[in-house]
DODO-714698 format. One record per atom (N, C-alpha, C, O, CB): y, z, x; chain. Coordinates in nm, 3 decimals, padded with zeros to 5 digits. Glycine has a CB too. Example, Ala and Ser with C-alpha at 12.3 -4.5 7.8 and 13.67 -1.06 7.14 Angstrom:
[site [-00.569,00.780,01.319],A]
[site [-00.450,00.780,01.230],A]
[site [-00.330,00.780,01.320],A]
[site [-00.332,00.846,01.424],A]
[site [-00.447,00.905,01.131],A]
[site [-00.225,00.708,01.285],A]
[site [-00.106,00.714,01.367],A]
[site [00.003,00.787,01.290],A]
[site [00.114,00.804,01.341],A]
[site [-00.060,00.572,01.408],A]
This chain:
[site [02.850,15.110,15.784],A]
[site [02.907,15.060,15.660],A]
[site [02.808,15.069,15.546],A]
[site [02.816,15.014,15.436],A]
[site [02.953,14.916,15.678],A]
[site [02.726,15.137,15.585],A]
[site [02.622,15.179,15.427],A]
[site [02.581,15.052,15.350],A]
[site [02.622,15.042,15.234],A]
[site [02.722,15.280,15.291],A]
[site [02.516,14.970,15.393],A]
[site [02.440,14.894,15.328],A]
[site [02.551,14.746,15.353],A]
[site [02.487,14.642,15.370],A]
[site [02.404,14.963,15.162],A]
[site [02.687,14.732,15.355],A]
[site [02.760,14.631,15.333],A]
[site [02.777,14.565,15.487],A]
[site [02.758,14.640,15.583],A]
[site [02.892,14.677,15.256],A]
[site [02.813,14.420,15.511],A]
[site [02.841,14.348,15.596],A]
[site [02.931,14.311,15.608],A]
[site [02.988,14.256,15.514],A]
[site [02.794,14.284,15.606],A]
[site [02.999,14.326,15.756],A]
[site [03.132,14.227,15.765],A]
[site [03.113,14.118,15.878],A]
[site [03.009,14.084,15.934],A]
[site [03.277,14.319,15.804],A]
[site [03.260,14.065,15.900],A]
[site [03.189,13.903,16.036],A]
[site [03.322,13.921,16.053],A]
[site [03.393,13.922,15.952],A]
[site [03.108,13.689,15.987],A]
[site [03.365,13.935,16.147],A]
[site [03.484,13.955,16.199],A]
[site [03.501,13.883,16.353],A]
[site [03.403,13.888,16.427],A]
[site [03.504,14.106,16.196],A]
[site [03.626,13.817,16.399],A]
[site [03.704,13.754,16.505],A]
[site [03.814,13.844,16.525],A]
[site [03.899,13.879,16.443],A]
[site [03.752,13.610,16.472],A]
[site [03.792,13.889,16.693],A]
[site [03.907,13.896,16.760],A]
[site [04.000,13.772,16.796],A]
[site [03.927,13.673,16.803],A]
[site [03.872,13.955,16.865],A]
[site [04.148,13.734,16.825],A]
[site [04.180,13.624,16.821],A]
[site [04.313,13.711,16.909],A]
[site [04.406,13.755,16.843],A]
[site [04.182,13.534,16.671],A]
[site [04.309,13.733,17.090],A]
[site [04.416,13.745,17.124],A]
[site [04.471,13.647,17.223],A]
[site [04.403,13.570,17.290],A]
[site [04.422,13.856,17.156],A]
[site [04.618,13.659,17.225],A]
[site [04.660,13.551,17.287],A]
[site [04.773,13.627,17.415],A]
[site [04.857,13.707,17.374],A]
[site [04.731,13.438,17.163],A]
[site [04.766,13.599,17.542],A]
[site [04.834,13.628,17.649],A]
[site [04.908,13.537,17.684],A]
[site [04.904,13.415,17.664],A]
[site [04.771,13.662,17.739],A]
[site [05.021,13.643,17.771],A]
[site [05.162,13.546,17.826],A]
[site [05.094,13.479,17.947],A]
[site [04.973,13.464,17.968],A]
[site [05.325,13.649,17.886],A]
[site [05.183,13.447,18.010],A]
[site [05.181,13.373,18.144],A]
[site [05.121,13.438,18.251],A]
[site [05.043,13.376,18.324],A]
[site [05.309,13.342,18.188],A]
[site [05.171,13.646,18.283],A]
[site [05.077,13.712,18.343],A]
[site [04.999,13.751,18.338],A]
[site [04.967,13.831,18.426],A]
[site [05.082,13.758,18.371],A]
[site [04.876,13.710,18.190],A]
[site [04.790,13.775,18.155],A]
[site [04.793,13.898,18.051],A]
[site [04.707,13.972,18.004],A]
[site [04.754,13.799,18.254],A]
[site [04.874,13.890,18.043],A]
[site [04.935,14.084,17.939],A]
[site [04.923,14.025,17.823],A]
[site [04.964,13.909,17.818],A]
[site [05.141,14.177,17.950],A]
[site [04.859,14.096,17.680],A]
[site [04.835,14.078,17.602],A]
[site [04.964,14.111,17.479],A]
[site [05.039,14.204,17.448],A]
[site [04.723,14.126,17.615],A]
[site [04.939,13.993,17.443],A]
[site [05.108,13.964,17.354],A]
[site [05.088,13.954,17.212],A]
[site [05.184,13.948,17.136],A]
[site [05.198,13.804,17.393],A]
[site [04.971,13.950,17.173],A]
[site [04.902,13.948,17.053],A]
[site [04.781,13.964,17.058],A]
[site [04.713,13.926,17.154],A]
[site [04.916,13.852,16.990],A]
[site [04.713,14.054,16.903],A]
[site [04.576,14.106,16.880],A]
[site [04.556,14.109,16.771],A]
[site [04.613,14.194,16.703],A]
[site [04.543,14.218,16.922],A]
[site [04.477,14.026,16.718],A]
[site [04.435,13.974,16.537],A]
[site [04.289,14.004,16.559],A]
[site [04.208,13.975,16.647],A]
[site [04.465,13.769,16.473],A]
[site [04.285,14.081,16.435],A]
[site [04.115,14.078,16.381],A]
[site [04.124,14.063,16.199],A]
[site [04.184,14.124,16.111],A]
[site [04.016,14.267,16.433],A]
[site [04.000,13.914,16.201],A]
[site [04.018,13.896,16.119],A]
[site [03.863,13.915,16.087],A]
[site [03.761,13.888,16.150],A]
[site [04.099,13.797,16.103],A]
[site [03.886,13.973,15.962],A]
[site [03.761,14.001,15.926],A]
[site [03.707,13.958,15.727],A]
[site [03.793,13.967,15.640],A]
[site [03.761,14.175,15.973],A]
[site [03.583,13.922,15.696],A]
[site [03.518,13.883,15.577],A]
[site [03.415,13.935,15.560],A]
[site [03.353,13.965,15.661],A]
[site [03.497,13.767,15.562],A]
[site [03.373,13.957,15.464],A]
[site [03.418,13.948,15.290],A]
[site [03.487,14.093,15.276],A]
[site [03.473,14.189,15.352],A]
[site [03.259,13.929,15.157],A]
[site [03.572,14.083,15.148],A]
[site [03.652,14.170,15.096],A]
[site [03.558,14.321,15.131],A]
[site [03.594,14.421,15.194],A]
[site [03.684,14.126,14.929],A]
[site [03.463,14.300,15.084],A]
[site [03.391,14.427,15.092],A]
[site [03.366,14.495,15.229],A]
[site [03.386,14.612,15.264],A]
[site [03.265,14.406,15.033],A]
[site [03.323,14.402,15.287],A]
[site [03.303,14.470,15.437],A]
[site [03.461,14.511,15.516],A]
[site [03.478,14.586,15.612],A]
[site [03.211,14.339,15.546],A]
[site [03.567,14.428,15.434],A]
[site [03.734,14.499,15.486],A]
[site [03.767,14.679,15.444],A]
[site [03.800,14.779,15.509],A]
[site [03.881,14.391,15.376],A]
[site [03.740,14.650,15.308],A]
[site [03.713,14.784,15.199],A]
[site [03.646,14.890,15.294],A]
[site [03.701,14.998,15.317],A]
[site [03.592,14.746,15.050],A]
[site [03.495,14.846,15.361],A]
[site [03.411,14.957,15.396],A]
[site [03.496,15.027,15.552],A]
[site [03.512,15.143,15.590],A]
[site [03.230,14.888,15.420],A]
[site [03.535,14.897,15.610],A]
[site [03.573,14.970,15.758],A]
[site [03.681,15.077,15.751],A]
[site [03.670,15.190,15.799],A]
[site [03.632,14.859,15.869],A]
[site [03.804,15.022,15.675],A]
[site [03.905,15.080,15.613],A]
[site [03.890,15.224,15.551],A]
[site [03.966,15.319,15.567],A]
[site [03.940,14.994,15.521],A]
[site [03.808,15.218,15.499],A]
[site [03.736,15.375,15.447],A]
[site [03.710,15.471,15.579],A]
[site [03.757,15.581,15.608],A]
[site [03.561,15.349,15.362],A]
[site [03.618,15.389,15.644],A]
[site [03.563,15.449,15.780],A]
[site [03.680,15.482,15.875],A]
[site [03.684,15.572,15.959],A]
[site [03.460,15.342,15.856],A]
[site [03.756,15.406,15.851],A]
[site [03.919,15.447,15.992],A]
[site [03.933,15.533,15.947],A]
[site [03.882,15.625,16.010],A]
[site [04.085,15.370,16.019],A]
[site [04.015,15.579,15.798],A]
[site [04.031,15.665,15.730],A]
[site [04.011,15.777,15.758],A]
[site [04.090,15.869,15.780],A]
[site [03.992,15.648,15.656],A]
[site [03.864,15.772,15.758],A]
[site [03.814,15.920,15.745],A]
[site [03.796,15.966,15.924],A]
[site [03.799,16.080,15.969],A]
[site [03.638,15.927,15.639],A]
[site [03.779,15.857,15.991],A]
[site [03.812,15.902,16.171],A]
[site [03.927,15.943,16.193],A]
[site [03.938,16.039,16.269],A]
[site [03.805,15.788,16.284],A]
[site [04.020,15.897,16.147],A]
[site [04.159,15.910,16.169],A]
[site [04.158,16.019,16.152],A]
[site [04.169,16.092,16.250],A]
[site [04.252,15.845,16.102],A]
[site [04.146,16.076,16.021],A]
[site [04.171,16.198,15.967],A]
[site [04.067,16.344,16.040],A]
[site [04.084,16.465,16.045],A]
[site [04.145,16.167,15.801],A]
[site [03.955,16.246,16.088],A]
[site [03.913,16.369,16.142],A]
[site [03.950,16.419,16.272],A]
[site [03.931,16.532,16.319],A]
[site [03.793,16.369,16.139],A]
[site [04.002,16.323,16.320],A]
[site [04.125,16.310,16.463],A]
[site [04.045,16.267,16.566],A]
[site [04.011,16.318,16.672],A]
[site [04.211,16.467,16.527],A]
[site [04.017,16.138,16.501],A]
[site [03.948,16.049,16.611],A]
[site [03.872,15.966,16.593],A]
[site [03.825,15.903,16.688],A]
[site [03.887,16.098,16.690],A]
């Protein structure tokens, strides 16, 4: 992320057998959301 910081929580929650039924990542400050977002971006696009 080139110089910027983020702090981020996974927060998932499973059913009764264990299987995952929800997956939240929450992540701070604005900037370090901005930088990762850029970074998917450009993985994505490079196909992967």
């Amino acid at each position: 992320m080139e110089g910027k910081y983020g702090i981020g929580v996974d927060i998932i929650r499973c059913d009764d057998a264990g299987r995952i039924v929800e997956f939240r990542v929450m992540m701070r400050p604005l900037q370090g959301i901005q930088a990762v977002h850029e970074q998917m971006g450009r993985s994505l696009a490079a196909g992967g």
